[in-house]
C-alpha positions as CSV (number, residue, x, y, z in Angstrom):
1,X,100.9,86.7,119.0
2,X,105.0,86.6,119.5
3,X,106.2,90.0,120.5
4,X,109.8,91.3,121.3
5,X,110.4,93.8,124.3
6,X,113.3,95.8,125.1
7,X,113.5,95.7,128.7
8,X,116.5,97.8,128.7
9,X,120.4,96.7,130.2
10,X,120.6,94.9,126.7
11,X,117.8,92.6,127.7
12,X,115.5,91.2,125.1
13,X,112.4,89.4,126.4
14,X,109.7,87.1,123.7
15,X,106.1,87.8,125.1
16,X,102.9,86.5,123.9
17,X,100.1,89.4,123.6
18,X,96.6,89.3,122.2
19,X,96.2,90.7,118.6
20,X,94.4,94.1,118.8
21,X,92.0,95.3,116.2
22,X,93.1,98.4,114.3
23,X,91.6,101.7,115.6
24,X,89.7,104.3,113.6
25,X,92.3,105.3,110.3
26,X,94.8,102.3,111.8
27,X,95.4,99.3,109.6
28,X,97.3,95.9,111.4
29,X,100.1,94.9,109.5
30,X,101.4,91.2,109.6
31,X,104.7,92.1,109.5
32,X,107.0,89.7,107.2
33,X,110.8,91.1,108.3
34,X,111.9,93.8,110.5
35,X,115.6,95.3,110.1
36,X,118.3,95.9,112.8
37,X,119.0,99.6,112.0
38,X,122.0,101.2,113.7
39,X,119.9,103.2,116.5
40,X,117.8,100.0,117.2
41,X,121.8,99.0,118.4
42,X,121.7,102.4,120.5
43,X,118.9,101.5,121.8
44,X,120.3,98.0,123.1
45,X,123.6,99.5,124.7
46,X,121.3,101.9,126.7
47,X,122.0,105.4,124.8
48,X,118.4,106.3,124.3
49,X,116.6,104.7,127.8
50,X,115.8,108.4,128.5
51,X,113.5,108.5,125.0
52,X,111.9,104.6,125.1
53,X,109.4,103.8,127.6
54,X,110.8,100.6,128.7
55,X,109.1,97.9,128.6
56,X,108.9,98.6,124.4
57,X,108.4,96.6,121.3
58,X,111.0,98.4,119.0
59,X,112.0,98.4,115.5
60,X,111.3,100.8,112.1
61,X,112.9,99.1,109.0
62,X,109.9,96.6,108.0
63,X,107.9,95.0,105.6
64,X,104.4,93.6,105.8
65,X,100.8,92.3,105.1
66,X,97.5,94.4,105.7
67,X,95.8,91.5,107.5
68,X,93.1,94.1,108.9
69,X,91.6,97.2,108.6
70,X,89.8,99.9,110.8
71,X,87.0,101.9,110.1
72,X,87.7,105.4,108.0
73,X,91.0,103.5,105.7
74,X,89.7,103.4,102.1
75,X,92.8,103.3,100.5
76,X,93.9,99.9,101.4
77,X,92.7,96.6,101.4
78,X,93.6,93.1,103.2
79,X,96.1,91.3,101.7
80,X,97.8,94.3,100.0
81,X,101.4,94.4,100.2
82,X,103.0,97.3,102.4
83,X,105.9,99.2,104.4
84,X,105.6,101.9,106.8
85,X,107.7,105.3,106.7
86,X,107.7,105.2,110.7
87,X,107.3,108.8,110.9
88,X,103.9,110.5,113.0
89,X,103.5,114.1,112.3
90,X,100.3,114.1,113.6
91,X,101.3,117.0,116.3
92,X,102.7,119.0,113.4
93,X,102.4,122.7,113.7
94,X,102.9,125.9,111.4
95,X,105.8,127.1,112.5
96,X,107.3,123.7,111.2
97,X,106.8,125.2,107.7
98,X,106.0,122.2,106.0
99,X,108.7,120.2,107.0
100,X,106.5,117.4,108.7
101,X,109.4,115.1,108.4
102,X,111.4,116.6,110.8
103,X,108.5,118.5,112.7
104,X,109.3,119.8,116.4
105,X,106.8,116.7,118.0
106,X,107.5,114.2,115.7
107,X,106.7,111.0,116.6
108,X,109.4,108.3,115.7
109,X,107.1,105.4,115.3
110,X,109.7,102.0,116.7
111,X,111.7,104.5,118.9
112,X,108.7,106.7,120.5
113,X,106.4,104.0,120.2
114,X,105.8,100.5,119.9
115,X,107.5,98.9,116.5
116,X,107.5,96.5,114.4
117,X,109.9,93.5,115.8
118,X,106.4,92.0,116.4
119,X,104.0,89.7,114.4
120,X,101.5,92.0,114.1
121,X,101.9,95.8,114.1
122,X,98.4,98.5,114.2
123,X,99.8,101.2,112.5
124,X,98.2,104.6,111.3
125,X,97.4,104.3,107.8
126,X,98.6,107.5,107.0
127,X,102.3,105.9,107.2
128,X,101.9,103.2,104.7
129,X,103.1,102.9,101.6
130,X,101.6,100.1,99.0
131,X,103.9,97.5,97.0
132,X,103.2,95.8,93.7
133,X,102.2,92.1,94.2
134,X,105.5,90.4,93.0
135,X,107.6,92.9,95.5
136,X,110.1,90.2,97.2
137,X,109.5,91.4,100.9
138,X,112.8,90.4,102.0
139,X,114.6,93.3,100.1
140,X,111.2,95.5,101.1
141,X,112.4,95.8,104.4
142,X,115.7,97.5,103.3
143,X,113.3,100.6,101.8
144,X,113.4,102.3,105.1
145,X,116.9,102.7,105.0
146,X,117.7,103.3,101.0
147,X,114.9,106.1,102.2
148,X,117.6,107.7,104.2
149,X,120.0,107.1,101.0
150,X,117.8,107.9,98.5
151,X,116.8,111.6,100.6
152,X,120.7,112.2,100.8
153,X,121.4,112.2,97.6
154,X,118.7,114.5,96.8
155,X,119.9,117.1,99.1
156,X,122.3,116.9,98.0
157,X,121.7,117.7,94.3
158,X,123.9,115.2,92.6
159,X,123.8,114.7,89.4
160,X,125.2,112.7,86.4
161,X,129.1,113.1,85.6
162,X,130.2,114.4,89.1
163,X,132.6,112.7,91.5
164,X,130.5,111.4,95.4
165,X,133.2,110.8,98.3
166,X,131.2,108.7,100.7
167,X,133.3,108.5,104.4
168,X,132.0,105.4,105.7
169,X,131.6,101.9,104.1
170,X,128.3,100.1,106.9
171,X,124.7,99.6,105.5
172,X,124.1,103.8,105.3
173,X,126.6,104.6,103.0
174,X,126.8,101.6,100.6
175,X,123.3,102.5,100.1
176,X,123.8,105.9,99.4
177,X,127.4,104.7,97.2
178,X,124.4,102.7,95.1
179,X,122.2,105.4,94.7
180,X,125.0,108.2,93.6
181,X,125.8,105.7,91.2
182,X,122.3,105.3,90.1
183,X,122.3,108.7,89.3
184,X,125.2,108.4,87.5
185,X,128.2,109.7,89.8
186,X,131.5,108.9,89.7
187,X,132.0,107.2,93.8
188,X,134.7,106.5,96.0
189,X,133.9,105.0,99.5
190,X,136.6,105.5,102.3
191,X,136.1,102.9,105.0
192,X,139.2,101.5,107.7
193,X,137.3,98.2,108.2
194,X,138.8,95.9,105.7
195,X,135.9,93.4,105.4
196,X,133.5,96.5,104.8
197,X,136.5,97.4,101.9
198,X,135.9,94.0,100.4
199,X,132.2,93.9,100.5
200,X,132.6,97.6,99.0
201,X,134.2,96.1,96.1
202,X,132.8,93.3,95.6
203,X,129.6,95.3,94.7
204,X,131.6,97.4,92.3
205,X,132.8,100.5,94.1
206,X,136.4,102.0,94.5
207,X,136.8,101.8,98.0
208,X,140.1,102.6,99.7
209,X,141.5,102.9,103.7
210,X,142.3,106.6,104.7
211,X,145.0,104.3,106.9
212,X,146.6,103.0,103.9
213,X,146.5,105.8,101.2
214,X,146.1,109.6,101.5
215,X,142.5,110.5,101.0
216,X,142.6,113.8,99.4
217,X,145.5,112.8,97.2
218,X,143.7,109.6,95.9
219,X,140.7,111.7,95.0
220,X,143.1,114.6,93.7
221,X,144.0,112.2,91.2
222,X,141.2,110.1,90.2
223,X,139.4,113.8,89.4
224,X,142.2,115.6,87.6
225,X,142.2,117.9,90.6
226,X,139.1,118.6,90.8
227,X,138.4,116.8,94.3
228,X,134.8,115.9,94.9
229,X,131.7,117.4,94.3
230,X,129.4,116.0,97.4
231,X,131.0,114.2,100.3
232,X,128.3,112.4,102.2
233,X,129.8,112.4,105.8
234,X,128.2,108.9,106.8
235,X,131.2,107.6,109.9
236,X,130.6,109.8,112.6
237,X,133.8,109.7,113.4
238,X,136.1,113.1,114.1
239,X,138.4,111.8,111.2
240,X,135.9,111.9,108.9
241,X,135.0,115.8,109.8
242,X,138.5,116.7,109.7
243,X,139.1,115.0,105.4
244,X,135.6,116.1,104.5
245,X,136.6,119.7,104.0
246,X,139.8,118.8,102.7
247,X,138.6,116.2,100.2
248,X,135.8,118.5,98.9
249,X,136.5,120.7,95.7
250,X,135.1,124.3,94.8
251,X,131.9,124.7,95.7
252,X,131.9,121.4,96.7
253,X,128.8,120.1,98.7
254,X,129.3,118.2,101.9
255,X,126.0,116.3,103.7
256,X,126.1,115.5,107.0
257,X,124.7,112.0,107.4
258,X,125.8,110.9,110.6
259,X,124.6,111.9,113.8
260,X,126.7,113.6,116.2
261,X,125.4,113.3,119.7
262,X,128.2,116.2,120.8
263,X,129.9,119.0,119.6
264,X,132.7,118.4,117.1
265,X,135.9,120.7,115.7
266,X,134.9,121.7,111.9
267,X,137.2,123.6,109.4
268,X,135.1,126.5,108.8
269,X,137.8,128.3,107.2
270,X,137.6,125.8,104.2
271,X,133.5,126.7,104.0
272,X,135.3,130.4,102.8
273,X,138.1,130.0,101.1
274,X,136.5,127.0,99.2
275,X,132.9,128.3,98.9
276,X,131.8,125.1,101.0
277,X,128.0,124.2,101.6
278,X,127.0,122.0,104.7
279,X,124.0,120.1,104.5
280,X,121.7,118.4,107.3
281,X,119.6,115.5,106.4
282,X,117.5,113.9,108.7
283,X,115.1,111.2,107.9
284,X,112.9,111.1,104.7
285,X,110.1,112.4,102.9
286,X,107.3,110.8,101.3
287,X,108.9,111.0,97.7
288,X,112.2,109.6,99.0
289,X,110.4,106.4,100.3
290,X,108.4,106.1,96.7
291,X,111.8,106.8,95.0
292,X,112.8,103.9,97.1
293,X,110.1,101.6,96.4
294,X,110.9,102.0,92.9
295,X,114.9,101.5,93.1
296,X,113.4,98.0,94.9
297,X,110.9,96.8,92.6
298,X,113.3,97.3,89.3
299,X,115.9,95.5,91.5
300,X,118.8,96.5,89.4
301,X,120.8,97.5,92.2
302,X,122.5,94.7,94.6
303,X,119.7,94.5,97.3
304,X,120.2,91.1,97.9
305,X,124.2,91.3,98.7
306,X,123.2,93.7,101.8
307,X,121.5,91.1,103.8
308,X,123.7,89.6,105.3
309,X,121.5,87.1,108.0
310,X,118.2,86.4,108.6
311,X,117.4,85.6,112.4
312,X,113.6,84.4,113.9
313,X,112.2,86.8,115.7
314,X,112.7,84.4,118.8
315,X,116.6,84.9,119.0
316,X,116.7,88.8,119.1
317,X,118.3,88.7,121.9
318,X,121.4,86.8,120.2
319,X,120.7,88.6,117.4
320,X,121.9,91.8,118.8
321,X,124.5,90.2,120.9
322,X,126.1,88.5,117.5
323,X,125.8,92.3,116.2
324,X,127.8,93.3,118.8
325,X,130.4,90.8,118.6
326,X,130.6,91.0,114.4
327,X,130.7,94.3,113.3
328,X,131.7,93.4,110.0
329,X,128.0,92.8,109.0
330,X,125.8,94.6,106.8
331,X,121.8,94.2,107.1
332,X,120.5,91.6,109.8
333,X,116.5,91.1,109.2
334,X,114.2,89.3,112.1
335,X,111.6,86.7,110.3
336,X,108.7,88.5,112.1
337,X,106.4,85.2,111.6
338,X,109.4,82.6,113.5
């Protein structure tokens, strides 16, 4: 079988391996398409060499084909439809309360082992998730990241008739602009990259440039004053820390999507005077992925207009080099069987 390695200094490498048969409680996947998520383009400028053991097969966004099973899965059967929610809490302990999803020794299946930019994948079955039959697998392997939408807005407590301020316009936060408005929120995305602006309204949001109009004003006016209920902090960018506080209203709620790898400067006077609450939301839980599988399977939402290529596995390496060079784009998938 085709399999892709990161061999690290942004080098790609196509192997051939043998198929494995699954383990005890593993199923093997026959993986349809693969995403290129944001840290999978960390991972290829060299920002997480110390975490992947190098020669690695990465990759976490996915969708698939049980084309085995091991002994001990009887919840599954060969030919069923599936994704993965790459997370392995296997090591979880007591003192992470519950939280499994963000447990101290959690495995990060695609980043702390082997993934699924492969034709075949042995996964644990534990991580699966089952589709219906007609589930289009090309917009299944975009349920891995509306996870991380779909878990942000629920943090976040949303709810119909209030105003979301997403900072950030890239694959993250268009998702979690669709699912705010799912819920039934009023949503303005702020984005600088004018093609990301576009794409922003062409799928029906109010997107504007913090370069070109003032932020809190715009949303002082489009809420009779009442500035915005969540802000979903989703740029990563010290810009977007400093208008977050600002563009939040009383009591407002502001989750921090992006990860920042170093310390940054926060307001925290507004968190008083405004009655502020800060958020962290890492990852997903089980009912975020089957809140996901559902928004996917009623396809009501513009799935489709989020892929924006589909590559053969055999060209990662240009894949992530084109990345690199156009970072207008939305959602590249690899055809896992090419």
């Amino acid at each position: 079988m085709k399999a892709t390695q990161y061999e690290g200094n942004k080098t790609f490498s196509v192997v051939e391996k043998s198929q494995e048969d699954p383990k005890q409680g593993e199923v093997r996947i026959k993986v349809a398409y693969s995403g290129v998520c944001g840290t999978d383009v960390h991972i290829y400028h060299g920002m997480m060499d110390g975490r992947v053991d190098m020669p690695q097969t990465i990759g976490h966004e996915m969708s698939g084909t049980i084309d085995a099973i091991g002994t001990g899965v009887n919840d599954y059967a060969v030919g069923d439809k599936v994704v993965v929610r790459p997370l392995d809490d296997s090591k979880a302990k007591a003192s992470d309360k519950g939280f499994n999803h963000i447990c101290e020794e959690l495995n990060f299946i695609g980043i702390d082992s082997p993934g699924s930019m492969q034709q075949y994948w042995n996964v644990p079955a534990f991580t699966l998730h089952k589709l219906k039959e007609n589930t289009d697998l090309k917009l299944a392997a975009l349920i891995e990241p509306l996870s991380v939408a779909t878990h942000d807005v629920r943090l976040s407590e949303l709810v119909k008739g209030e105003t979301a301020v997403v900072l950030g316009g890239g694959p993250i936060g268009l998702l979690v602009a669709m699912v705010a408005k799912e819920v039934g929120a009023q949503v303005i995305i702020s984005e600088v990259n004018p093609t990301r602006i576009a794409k922003a309204k062409e799928l029906g949001f109010d997107a504007v440039s913090p370069l070109e109009v003032d932020l809190v004003e715009y949303v002082h006016g489009k809420t009779e004053g009442r500035k915005a209920d969540v802000v979903f902090e989703v740029a990563g960018v010290q810009p977007a820390l400093d208008v977050m506080t600002e563009v939040a209203g009383i009591r407002g709620r502001i989750v921090m999507v992006a990860i920042h790898g170093v310390k940054k400067e926060i307001d925290l006077f507004k968190f008083f005077w405004k009655e502020l609450k800060l958020i962290g939301a890492r990852v997903y839980e089980r009912e975020d992925y089957e809140k996901s599988i559902a928004l996917i399977t009623a396809n009501e939402l513009p799935f489709e207009d989020m892929i924006t290529d589909v590559q053969p596995l055999s060209n990662i390496q240009q894949v992530f080099e084109n990345i690199d060079k156009n970072p207008d784009g939305l959602k590249v998938l690899m055809d896992c069987q090419l």
